[in-house]
C-alpha positions in Angstrom: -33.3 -51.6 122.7 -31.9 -48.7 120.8 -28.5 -47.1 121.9 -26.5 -44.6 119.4 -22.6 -44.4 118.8 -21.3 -41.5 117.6 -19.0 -41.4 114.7 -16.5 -37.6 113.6 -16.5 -37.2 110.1 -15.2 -34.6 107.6 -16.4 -32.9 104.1 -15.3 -30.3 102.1 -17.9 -27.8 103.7 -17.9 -28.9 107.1 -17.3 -31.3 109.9 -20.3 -33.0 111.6 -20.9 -35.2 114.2 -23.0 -38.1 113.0 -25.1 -40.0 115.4 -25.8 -44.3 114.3 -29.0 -45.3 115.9 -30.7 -48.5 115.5 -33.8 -49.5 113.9 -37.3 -48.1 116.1 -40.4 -49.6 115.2 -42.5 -46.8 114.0 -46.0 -45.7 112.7 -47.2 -44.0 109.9 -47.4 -40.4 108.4 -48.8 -37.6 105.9 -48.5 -34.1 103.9 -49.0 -30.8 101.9 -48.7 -31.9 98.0 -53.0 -32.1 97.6 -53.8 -30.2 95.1 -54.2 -32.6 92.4 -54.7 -35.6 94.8 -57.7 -37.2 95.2 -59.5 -38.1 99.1 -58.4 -41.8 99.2 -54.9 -40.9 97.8 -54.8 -38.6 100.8 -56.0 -41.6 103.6 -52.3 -43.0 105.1 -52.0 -46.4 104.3 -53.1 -49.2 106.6 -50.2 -51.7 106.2 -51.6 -55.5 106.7 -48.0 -57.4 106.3 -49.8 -60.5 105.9 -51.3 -59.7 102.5 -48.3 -58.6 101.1 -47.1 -59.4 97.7 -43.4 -58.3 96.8 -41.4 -58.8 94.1 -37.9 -59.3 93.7 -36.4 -56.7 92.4 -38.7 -53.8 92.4 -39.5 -51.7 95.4 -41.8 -53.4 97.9 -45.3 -51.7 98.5 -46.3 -50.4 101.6 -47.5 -53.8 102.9 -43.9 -55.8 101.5 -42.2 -53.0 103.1 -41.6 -54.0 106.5 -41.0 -57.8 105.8 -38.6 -56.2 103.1 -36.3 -54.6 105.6 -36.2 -57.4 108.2 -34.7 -59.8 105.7 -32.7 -57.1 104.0 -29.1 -58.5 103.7 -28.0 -54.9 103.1 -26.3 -53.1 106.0 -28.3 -49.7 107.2 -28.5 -47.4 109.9 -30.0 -44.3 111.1 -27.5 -41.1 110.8 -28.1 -37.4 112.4 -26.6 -34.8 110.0 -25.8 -30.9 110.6 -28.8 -29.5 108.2 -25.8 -26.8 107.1 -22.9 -25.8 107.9 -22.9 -24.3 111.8 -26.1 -26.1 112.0 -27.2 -26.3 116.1 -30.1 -28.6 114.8 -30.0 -32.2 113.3 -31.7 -33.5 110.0 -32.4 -37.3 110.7 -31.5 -39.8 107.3 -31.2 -43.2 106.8 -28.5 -44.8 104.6 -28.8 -48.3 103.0 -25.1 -49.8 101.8 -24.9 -51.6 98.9 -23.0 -55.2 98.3 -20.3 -54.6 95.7 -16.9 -54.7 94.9 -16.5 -51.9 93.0 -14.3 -49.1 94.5 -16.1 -46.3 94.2 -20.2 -46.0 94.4 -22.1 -43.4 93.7 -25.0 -42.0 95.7 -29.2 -42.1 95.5 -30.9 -39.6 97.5 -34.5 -40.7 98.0 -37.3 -38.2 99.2 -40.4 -38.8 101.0 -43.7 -38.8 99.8 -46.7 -37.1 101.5 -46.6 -39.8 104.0 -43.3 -38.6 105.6 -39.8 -40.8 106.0 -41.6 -44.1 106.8 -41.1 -47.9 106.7 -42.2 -47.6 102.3 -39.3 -45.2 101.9 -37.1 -46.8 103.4 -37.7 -49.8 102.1 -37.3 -48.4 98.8 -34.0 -47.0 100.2 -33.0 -50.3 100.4 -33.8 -51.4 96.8 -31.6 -48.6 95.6 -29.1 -50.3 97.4 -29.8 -53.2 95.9 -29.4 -52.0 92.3 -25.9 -51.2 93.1 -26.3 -47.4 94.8 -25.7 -46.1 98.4 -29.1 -44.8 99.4 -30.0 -42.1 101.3 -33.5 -41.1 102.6 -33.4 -38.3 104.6 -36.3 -37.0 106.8 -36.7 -33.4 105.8 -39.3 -33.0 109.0 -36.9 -33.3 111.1 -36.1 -29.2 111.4 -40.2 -28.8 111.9 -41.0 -31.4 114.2 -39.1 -29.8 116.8 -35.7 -32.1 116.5 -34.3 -35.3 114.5 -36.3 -38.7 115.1 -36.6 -42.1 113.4 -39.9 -42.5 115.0 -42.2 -42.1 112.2 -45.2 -39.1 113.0 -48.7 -40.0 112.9 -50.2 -39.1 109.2 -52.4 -35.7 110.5 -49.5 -34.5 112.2 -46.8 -35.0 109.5 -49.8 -33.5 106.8 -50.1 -30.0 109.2 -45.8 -30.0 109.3 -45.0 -30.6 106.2 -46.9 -27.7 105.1 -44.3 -25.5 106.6 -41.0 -27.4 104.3 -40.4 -24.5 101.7 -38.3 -25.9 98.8 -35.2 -24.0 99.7 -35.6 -25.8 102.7 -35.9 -29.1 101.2 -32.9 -28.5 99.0 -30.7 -27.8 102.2 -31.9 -31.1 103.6 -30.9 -33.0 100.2 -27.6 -31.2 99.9 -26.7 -32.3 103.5 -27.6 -36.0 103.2 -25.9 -36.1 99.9 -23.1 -34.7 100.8 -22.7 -36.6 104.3 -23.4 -39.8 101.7 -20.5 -38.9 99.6 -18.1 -38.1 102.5 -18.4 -42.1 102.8 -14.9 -44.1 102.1 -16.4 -45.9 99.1 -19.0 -43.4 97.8 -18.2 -41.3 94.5 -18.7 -37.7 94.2 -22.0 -38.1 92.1 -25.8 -38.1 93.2 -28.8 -38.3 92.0 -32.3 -37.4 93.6 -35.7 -39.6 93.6 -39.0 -38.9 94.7 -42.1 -39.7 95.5 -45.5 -37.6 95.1 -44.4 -34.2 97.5 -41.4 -36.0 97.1 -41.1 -35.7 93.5 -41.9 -32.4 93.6 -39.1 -31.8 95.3 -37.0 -33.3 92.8 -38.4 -30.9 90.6 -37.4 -27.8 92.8 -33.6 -29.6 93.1 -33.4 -29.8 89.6 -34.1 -25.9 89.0 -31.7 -25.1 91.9 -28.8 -26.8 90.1 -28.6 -29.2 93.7 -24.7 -28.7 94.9 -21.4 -30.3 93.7 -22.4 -33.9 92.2 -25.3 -33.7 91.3 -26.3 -35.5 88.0 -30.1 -35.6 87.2 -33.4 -36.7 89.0 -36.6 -39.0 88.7 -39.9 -37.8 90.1 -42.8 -40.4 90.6 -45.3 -38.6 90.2 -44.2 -34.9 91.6 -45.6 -31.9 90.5 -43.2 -29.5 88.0 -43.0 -26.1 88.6 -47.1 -24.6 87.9 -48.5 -21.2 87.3 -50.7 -20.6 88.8 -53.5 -21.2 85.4 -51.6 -24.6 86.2 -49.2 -24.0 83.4 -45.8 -25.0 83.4 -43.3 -22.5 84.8 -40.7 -21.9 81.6 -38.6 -19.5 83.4 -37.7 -22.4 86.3 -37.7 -25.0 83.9 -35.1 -23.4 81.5 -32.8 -23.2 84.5 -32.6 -27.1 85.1 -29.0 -28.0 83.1 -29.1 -31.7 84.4 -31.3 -34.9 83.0 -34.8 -35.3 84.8 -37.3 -38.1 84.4 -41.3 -37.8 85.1 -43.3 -40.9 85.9 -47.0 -40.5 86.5 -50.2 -42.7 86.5 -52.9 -41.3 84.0 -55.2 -41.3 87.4 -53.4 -38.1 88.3 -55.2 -35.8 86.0 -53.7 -32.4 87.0 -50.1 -33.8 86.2 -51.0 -35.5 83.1 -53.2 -32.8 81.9 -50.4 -30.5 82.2 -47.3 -33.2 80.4 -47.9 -32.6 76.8 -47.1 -28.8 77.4 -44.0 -29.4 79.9 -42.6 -31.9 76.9 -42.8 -29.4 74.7 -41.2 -26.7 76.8 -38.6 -29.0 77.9 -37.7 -29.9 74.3 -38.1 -26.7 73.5 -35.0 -25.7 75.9 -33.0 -29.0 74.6 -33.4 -30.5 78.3 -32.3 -33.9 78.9 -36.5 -34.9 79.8 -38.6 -38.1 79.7 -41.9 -37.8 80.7 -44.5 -40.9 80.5 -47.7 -41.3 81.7 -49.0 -44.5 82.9 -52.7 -45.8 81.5 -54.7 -46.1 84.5 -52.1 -46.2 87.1 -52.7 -44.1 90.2 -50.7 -41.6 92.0 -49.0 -43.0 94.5 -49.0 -46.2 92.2 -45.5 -47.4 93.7 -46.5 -47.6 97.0 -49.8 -49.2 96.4 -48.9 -51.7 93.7 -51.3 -54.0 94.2 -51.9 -54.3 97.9 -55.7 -55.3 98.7 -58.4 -52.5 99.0 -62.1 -52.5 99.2 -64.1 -50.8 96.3 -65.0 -47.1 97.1 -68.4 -47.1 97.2 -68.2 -43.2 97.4 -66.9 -42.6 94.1 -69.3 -41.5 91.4 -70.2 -44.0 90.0 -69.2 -46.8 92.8 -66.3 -49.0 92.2 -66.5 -52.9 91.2 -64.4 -55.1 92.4 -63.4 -55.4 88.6 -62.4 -51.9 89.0 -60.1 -52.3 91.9 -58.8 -55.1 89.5 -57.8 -52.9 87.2 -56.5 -50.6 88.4 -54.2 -53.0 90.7 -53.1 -54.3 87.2 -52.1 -50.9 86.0 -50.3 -50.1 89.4 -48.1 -53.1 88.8 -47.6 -52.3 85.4 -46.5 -49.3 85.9 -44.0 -50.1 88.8 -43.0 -53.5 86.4 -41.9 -50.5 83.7 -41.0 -47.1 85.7 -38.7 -49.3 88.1 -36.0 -50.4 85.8 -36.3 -47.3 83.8 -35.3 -45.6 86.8 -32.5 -47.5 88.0 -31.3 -47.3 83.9 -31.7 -43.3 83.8 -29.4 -43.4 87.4 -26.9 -45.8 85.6 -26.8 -43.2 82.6 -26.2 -39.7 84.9 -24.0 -41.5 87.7 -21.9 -43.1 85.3 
């Protein structure tokens, strides 16, 4: 049974009412970031708990997920938020609390991927939390689907809405949950943005907007930076980004990696605080998948072996094994 207690809070912009709901079970969900995805990267996930593989200390994948937050010793809840100032409508978020003495915390804001605010996201919410950060994943459909929810949308529905979430849009939905995080008794006045896929993307557009008071830097898995469109680099938009931003990608995502060597250059170029890698034979989306069980795709050209599938599970791993802890260190750095 749900039920939802409402809490007054203020913050130097506004005052808000904040509605705590409790956990929903929930579905699945989908988006607009396709370009330079492929068909089976586009497919929402089926999650099958029961082959689930996590892994201490890293993010779960979308199977772990669920078993993840149900034994999650970290206190969360479910938080409406005015979307701006003299907002009538709500922007739904979840916030994960971390266990830790220290006074003062500083905040993680972490943004969907194609899939939409769902059980992977937040689970990864909650992994934030557990490197030591007060997470934040807000759900920035809420505005588009007609009001805010913590039921999770079905994946065609979320795919045709998202379309419709203009960065400025987005950055108005991370500037509310970050500041709402930071209005908390033992938060610090610093955040930082990661995400995922669209997600990441949206890191990217944060980062050129210069987010709002705080903000120190962000990581995108796998999000595209600002492209011409010849698919170049924007230089213009990138030369405006004055805080530290990280780029993690799996080599399987040709249109981003195709397009790193020249966004290195213009980022060095400008003197920007960048790293960019590029994981061998790591997907997109290679967080989430990790190495959850699939079938071969006996569509591709030429079909998949099971030895491929292998593989590429391998690199998946891999590459969440390295890009994790190089994410949490790059937070420690900028929220320091």
């Amino acid at each position: 049974m749900s039920f939802i207690r409402t809490i007054a809070f203020g913050c130097a912009v506004c005052a808000a009412t904040v509605a705590v709901m409790s956990h929903r079970p929930a579905a699945a969900a989908a988006d607009d970031h396709m370009a330079h995805m492929s068909a089976a990267d586009l497919a929402a996930p089926a999650i099958n708990p029961s082959a689930a593989q996590d892994r201490p200390g890293l993010p779960p994948s979308a199977n772990g997920a669920p078993a993840r937050l149900k034994s999650s010793p970290r206190h969360a809840e479910w938080v409406k938020i005015a979307w701006e100032p003299g907002s009538q409508d709500s922007l739904m978020a979840y916030i994960v609390y971390p266990k830790t003495s220290n006074a003062k915390t500083p905040v993680v804001v972490v943004v969907h991927e194609i899939f939409g605010l769902q059980t992977w996201v937040r689970g990864v919410a909650d992994q934030a939390a557990a490197d030591g950060f007060i997470a934040i994943a807000p759900d920035l459909l809420s505005r588009v689907r007609g009001g805010a929810s913590a039921d999770e949308l079905p994946g065609d529905s979320a795919s045709k809405l998202i379309r419709g979430v203009a960065v400025p849009e987005r950055n108005k939905g991370i500037v509310a949950a970050a500041k709402f995080a930071m209005s908390q008794p033992s938060a610090a006045q610093k955040y930082a943005v990661i995400g995922y896929c669209w997600g990441g993307q949206t890191v990217w557009g944060h980062a050129v907007s210069g987010g709002t008071t705080g903000y120190s830097g962000g990581v995108a898995f796998y999000g595209a930076f600002p492209f011409a469109a010849n698919g170049a680099p924007v230089a213009d938009s990138l030369m405006k980004i004055n805080k530290p931003v990280m780029l993690l990608s799996g080599s399987k995502d040709a249109r981003i990696g195709a397009s790193m060597p020249a966004l290195d250059s213009l980022m060095k170029a400008g003197k920007k605080d960048y790293l960019g890698k590029n994981y061998e034979g790591a997907i997109h989306g290679f967080l989430r998948a990790q190495d959850d069980p699939r079938q071969p795709r006996t569509n591709a050209n030429p079909p998949e072996t099971q030895a491929d599938v292998d593989a590429e599970l391998k690199a998946n791993v891999d590459a969440t094994k390295d890009g994790w802890p190089r994410t949490i260190e790059f937070l420690r750095r900028v929220l320091k």
